[in-house]
Residue frames relative to the residue before (quaternion, step in Angstrom):
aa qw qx qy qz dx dy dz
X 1.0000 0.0000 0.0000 0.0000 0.00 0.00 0.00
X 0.2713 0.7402 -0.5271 0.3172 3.34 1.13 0.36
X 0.7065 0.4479 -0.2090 0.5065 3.40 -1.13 0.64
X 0.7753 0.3715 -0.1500 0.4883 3.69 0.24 -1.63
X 0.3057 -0.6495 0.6890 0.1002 2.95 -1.36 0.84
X 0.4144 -0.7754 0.4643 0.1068 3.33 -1.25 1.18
X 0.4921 -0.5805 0.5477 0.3478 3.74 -0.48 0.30
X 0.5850 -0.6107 0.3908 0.3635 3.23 -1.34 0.40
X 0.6639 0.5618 -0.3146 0.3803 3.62 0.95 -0.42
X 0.6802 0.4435 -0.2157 0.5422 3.15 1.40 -0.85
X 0.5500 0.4304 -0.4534 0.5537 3.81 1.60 -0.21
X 0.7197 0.4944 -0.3336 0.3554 3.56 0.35 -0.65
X 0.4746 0.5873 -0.4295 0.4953 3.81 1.56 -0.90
X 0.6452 0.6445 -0.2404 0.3326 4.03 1.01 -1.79
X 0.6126 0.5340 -0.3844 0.4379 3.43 1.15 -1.30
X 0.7252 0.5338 -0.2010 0.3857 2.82 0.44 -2.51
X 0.6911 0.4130 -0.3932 0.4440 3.98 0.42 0.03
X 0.4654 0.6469 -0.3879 0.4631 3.79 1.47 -0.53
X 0.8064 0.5039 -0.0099 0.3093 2.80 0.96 -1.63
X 0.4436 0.6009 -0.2644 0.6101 3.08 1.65 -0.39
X 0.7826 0.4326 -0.2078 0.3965 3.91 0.74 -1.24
X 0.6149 0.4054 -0.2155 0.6412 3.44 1.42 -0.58
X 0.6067 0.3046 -0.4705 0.5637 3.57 0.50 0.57
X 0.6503 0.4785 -0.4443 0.3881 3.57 0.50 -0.43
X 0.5702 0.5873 -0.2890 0.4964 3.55 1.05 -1.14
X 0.7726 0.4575 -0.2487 0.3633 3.61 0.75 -0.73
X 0.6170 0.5021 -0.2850 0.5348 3.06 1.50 -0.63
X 0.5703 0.5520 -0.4096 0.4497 3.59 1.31 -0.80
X 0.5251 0.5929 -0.3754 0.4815 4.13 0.78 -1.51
X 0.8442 0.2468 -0.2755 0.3879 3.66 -0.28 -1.66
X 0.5352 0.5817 -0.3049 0.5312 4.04 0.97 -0.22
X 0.6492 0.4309 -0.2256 0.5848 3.60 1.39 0.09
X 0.6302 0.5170 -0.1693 0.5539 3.26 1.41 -0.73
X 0.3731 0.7482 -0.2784 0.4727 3.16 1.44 -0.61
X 0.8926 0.3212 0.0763 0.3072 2.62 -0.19 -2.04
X 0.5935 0.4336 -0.2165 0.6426 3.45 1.56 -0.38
X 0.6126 0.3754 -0.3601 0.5951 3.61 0.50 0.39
X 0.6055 0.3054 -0.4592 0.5738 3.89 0.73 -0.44
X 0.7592 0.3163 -0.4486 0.3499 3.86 -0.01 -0.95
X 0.5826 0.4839 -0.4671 0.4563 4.12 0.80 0.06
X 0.7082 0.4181 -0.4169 0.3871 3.77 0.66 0.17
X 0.5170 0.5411 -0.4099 0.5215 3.36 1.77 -0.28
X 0.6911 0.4657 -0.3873 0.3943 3.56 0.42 -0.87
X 0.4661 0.5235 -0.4230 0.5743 4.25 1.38 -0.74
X 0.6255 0.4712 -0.4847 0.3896 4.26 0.24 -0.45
X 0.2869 -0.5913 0.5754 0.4868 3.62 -1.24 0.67
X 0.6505 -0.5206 0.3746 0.4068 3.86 -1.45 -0.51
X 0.7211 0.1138 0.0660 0.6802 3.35 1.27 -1.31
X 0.0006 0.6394 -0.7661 -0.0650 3.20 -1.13 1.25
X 0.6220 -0.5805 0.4259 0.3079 3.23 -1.90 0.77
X 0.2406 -0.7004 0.6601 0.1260 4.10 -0.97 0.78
X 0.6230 -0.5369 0.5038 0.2641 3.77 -1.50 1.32
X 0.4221 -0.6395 0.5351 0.3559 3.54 -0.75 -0.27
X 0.6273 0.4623 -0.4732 0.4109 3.26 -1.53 0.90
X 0.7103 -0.5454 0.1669 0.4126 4.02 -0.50 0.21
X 0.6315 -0.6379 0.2868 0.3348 3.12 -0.83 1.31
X 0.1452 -0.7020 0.6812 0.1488 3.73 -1.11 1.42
X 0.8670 0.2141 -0.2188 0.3933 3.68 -1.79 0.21
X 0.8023 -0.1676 0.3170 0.4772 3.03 -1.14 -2.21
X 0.4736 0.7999 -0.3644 0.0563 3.28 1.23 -0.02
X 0.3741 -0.8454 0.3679 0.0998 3.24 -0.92 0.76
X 0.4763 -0.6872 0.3648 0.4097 4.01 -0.44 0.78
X 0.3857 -0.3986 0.7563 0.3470 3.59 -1.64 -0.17
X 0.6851 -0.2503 0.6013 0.3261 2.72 -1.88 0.23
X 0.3824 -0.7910 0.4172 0.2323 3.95 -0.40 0.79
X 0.2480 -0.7342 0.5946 0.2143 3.72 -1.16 0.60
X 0.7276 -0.3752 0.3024 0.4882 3.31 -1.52 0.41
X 0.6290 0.5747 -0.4496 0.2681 3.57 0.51 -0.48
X 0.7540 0.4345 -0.0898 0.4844 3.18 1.14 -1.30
X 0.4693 0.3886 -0.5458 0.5752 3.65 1.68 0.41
X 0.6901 0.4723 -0.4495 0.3140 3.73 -0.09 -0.79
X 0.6361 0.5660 -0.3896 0.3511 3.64 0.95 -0.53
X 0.5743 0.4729 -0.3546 0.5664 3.34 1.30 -1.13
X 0.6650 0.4227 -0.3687 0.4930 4.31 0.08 -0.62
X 0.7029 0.4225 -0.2755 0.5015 3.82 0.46 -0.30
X 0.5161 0.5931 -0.5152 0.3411 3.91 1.18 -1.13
X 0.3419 -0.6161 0.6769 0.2130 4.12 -1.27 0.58
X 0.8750 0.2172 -0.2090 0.3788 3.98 0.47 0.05
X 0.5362 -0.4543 0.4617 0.5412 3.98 -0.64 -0.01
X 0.7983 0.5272 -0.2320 0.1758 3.72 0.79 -0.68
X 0.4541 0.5176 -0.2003 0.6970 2.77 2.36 -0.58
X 0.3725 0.4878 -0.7157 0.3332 4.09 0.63 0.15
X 0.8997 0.2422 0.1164 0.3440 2.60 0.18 -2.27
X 0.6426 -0.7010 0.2824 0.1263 3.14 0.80 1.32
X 0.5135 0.5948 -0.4522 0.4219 3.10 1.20 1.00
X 0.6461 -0.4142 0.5532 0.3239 3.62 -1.90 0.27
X 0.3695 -0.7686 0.4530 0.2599 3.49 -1.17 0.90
X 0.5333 0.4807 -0.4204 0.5548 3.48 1.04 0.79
X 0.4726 0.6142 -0.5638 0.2855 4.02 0.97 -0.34
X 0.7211 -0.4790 0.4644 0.1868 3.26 -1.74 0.92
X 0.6220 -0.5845 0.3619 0.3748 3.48 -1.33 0.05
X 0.5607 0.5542 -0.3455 0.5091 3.12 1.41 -1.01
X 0.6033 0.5840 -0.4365 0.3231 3.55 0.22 -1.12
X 0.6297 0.5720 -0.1878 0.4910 3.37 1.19 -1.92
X 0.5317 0.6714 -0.3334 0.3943 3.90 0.65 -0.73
X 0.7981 0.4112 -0.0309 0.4393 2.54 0.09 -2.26
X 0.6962 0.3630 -0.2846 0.5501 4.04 0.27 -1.08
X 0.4853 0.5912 -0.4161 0.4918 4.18 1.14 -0.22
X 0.7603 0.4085 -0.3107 0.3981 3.48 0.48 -1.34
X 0.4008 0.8274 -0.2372 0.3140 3.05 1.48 -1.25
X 0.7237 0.5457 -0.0294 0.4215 3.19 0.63 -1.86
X 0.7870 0.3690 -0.0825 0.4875 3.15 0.29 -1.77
X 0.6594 0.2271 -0.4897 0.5232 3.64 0.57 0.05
X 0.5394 0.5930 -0.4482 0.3957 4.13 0.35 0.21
X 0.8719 -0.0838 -0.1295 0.4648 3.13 0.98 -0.85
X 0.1814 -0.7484 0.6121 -0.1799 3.30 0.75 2.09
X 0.2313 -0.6257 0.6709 0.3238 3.69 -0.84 0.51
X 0.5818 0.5736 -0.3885 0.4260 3.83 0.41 0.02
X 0.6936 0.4730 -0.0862 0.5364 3.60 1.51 -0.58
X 0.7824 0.4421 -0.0496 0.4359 3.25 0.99 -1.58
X 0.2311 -0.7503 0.5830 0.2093 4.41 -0.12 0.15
X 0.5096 0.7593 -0.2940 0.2780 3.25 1.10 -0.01
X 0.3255 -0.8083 0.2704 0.4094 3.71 0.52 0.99
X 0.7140 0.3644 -0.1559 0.5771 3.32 0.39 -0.75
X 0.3328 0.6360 -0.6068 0.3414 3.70 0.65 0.46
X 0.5102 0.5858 -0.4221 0.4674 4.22 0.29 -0.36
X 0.6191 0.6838 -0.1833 0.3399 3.27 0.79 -1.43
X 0.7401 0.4622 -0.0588 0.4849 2.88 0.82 -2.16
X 0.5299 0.7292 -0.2437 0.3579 3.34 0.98 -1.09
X 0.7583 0.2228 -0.0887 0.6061 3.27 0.82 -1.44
X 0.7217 0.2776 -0.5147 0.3703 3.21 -0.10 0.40
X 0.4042 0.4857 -0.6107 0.4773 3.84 1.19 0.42
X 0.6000 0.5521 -0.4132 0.4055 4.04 0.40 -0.79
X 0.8568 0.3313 -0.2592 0.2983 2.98 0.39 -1.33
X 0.4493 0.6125 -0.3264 0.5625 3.93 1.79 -0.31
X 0.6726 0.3615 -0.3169 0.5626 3.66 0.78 -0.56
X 0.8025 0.2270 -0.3846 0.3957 3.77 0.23 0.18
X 0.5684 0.4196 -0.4407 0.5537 3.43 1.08 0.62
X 0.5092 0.4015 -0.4509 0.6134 3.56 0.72 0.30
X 0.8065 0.2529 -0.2897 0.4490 3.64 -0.31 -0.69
X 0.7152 0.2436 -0.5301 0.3849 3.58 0.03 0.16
X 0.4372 0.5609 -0.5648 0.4186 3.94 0.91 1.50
X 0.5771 0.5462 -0.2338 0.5603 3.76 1.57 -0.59
């Protein structure tokens, strides 16, 4: 198209498509920005903060577990006392305080002898609860 001069409709069709690409690019740039500012405020979060004893309040999160918290899970008398939940607590609730668990007392994670132990029977309390939700 060198040379030729475009009609207006066909200059204006030319813009409106420029334009279309440099908004897209922009929307792609700030949608990247986005996303690099959420994954730089996750990385500013510690991972594990340490949680009081007794049943889990808010957002709190486990340590790696101590003998205290394996013997409780081996001693708990119900699926509900494993994992420290209310017999009316939701599925999510159950999920979340499940995942909670199982990476605390991972025998791959945990130095705790009997931490293997504990492990499975948080697994196994979390699928007999959940297949009641």
């Amino acid at each position: 198209m060198s040379g030729r001069h475009l009609r207006p409709a066909e200059q204006k069709k030319k813009e409106a498509a420029a334009q279309k690409g440099r908004d897209a690019e922009r929307e792609r740039a700030e949608r990247k920005r986005r996303l690099e500012a959420g994954f730089q405020q996750v990385r500013s979060r510690p991972l594990w903060t340490s949680r009081p004893s007794g049943p889990p309040r808010g957002g709190a999160r486990l340590n790696f577990a101590d003998e205290k918290e394996v013997d409780r899970v081996l001693k708990a008398g119900s699926d509900y006392q494993v994992l420290q939940l209310e017999p009316g607590a939701s599925a999510a609730e159950a999920k979340k305080r499940y995942r909670q668990m199982a990476i605390a007392l991972h025998p791959d994670k945990c130095d705790v002898p009997r931490a293997g132990e504990a492990f499975h029977r948080v697994v196994t309390a979390y699928r007999s609860i959940s297949s009641f939700l």
